[in-house]
C-alpha positions in Angstrom: 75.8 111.2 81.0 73.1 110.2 79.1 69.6 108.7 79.3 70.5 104.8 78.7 69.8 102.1 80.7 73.6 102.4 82.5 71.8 105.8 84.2 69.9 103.6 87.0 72.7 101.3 87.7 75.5 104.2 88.3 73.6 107.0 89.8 74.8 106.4 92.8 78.3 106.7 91.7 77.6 110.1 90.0 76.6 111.5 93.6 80.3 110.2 95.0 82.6 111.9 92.5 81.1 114.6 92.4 83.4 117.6 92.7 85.7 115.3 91.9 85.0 114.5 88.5 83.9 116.7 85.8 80.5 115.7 85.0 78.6 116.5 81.9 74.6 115.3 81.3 72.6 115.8 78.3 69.3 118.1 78.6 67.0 114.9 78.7 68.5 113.6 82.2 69.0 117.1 83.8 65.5 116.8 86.3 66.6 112.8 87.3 70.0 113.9 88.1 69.0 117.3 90.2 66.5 115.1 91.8 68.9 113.1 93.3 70.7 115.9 94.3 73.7 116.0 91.6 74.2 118.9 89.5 76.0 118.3 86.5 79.6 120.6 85.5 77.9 121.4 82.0 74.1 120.1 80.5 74.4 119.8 76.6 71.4 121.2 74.5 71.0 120.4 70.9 67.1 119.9 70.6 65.5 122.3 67.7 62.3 121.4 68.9 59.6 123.3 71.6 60.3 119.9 73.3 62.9 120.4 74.5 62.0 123.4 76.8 60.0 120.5 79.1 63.8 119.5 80.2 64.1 123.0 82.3 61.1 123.9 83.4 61.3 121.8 86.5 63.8 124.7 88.2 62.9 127.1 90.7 66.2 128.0 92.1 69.4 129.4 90.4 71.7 126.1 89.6 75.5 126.4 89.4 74.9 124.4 86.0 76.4 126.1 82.8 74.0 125.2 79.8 75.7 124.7 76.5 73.7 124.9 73.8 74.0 124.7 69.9 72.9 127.8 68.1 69.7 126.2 66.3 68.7 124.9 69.8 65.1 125.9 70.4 65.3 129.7 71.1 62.9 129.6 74.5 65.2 127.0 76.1 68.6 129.0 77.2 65.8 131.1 78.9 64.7 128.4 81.4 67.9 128.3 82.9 68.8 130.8 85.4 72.3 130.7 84.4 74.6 131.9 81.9 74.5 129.7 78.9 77.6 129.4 76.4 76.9 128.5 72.6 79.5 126.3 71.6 80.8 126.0 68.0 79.9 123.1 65.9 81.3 121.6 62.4 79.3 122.8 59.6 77.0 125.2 61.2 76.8 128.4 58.7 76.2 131.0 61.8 79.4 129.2 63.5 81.7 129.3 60.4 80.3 132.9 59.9 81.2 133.8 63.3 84.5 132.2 63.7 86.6 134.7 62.3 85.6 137.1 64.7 85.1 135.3 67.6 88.3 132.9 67.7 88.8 129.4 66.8 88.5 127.4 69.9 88.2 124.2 68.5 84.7 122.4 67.3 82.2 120.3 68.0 81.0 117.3 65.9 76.9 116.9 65.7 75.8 113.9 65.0 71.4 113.4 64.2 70.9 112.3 67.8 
């Protein structure tokens, strides 16, 4: 899920398959969707900015959540999740093509600017 204008409309319809569906959100609509009570299977990171950090700092309370974030996400934001977080491998990304050899290939990730 992500913050376009199809968000209002189906919100509703994220709260009925949940636990039925796997259900992935983007950082931005994290604090709408726990607001209406539906937490997300994954929430997708990729901001390199301090921004990004506002997108977490709504949670008091440990979230079942699993934050995956790209390794030049901002380095304060894994932190404001009080939940594991996995970094996830992404096409092109020095540290990641580094890394791979010792880590396994699993498969990538394409970024795009947005």
């Amino acid at each position: 899920m992500a913050a376009g204008p199809s968000l209002s409309k189906n919100i509703i319809l994220l709260k009925k398959i949940q636990g039925k569906a796997l259900i992935l959100a983007v950082d931005t609509i994290f604090k709408v969707l726990t607001h209406y009570g539906i937490e997300p299977d994954f929430v997708i990171s990729t901001d390199f900015t301090q921004n990004a950090g506002q997108y977490f700092e709504f949670l008091q309370n440990s979230t079942p959540t699993v934050l995956l974030v790209d390794p030049e996400v901002f380095s304060r934001n894994p932190c404001k999740l009080p939940r594991p977080v996995t970094y996830y491998d992404i096409e092109g990304n020095s540290l990641c093509e580094w890394s791979r050899p010792f880590l396994g290939d699993y498969g990538i990730l394409p970024k795009g600017l947005s």
